[in-house]
C-alpha positions in Angstrom: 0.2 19.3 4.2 0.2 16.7 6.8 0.1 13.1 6.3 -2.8 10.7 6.3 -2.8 7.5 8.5 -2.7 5.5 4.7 0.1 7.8 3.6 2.1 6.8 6.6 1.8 3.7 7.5 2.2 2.8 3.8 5.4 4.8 3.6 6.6 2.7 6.6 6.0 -0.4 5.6 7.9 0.3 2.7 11.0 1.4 4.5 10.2 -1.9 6.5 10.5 -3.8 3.4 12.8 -2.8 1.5 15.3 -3.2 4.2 14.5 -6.8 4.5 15.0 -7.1 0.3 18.3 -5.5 1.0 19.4 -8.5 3.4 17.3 -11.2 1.3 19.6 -9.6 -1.8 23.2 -9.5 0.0 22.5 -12.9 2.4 20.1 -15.0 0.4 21.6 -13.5 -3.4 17.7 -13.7 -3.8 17.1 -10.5 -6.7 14.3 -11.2 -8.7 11.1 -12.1 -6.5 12.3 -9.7 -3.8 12.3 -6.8 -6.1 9.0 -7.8 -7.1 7.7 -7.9 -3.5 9.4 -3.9 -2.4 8.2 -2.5 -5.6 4.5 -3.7 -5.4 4.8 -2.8 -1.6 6.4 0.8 -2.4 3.7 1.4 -5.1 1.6 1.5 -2.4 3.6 4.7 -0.5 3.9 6.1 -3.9 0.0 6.1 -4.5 -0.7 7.4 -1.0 1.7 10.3 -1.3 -0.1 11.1 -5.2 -3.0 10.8 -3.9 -2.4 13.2 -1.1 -0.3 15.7 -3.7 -3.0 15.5 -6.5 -6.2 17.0 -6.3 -7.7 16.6 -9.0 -11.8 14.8 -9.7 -10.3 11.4 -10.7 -6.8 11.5 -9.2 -8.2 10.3 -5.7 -10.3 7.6 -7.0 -7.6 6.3 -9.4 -4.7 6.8 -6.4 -6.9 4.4 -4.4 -8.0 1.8 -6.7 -4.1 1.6 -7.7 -2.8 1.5 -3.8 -5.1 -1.6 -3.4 -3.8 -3.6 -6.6 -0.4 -2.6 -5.3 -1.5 -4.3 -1.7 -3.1 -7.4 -3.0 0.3 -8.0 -4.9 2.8 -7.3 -1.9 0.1 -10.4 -0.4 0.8 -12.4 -3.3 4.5 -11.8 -3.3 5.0 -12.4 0.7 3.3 -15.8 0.2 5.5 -16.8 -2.8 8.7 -15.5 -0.9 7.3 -17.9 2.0 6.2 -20.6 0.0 10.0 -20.3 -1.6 11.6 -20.2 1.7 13.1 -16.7 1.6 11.1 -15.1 4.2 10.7 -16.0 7.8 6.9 -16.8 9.3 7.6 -13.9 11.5 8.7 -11.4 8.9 5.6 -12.4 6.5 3.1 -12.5 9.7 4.5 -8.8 10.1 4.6 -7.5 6.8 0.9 -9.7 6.3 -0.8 -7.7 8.7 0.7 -4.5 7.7 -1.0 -4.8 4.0 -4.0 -6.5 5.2 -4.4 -3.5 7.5 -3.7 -0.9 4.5 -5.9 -3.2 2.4 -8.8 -2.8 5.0 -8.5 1.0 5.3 -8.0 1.5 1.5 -11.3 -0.1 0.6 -12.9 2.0 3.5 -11.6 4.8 1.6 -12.6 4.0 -1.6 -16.6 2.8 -0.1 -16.6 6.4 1.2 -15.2 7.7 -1.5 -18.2 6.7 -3.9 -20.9 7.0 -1.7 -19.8 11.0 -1.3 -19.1 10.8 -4.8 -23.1 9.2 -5.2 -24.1 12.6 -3.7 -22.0 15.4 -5.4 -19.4 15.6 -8.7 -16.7 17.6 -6.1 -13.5 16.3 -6.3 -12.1 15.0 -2.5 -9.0 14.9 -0.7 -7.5 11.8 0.7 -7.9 13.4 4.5 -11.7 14.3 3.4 -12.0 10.3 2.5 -9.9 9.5 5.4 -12.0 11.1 8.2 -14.9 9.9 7.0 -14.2 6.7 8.5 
């Protein structure tokens, strides 16, 4: 099955940021928030790719809604690792735009989701959501 646009760009910026955990871990000896930050981030990927995988009535829906609680913590997370002075402006201005962007296409997803769920009880695939918009 080919990947959706969420499934990859999520999936990227989690490579993206874990490998700047790795060097906040090994330069900064920073363990705790940063782990915080790539598994909120990563739940992200994770939710795209179930969501993608699963097809089942609810899975979508739930897939979604979980993918943007994921993304409005790897916001919170990238603030508080910039407020603590872990994290370069540049790095968080990256990585900012990178969930804001997810965050923006998720809700699409999820808006088109329930108005095509407002017209029939079929279940829907992330690429069905997805091209909607």
């Amino acid at each position: 099955m080919e990947k959706s646009i969420l499934q990859s760009k999520s999936f990227d910026l989690a490579v993206a940021v874990y490998r700047k955990v790795a060097d906040l871990q090994k330069k900064q000896k920073e363990f705790l928030l940063s782990q915080q930050w790539a598994d909120s981030v990563a739940t992200v990927a994770l939710h795209m790719y179930l969501a993608q995988e699963l097809h089942s009535k609810n899975s979508l829906s739930i897939n979604l809604y979980t993918a943007r609680k994921s993304t409005l913590k790897g916001l919170f997370w990238t603030n508080l690792l910039v407020g603590m002075e872990y994290l370069s402006s540049d790095t968080a201005k990256d990585v900012t735009q990178g969930l804001t962007e997810l965050l923006k296409m998720l809700q699409a997803s999820i808006n088109t989701l329930s108005r095509k769920r407002q017209g029939s009880d079929e279940g829907h695939t992330l690429e069905e959501v997805s091209e909607s918009e």
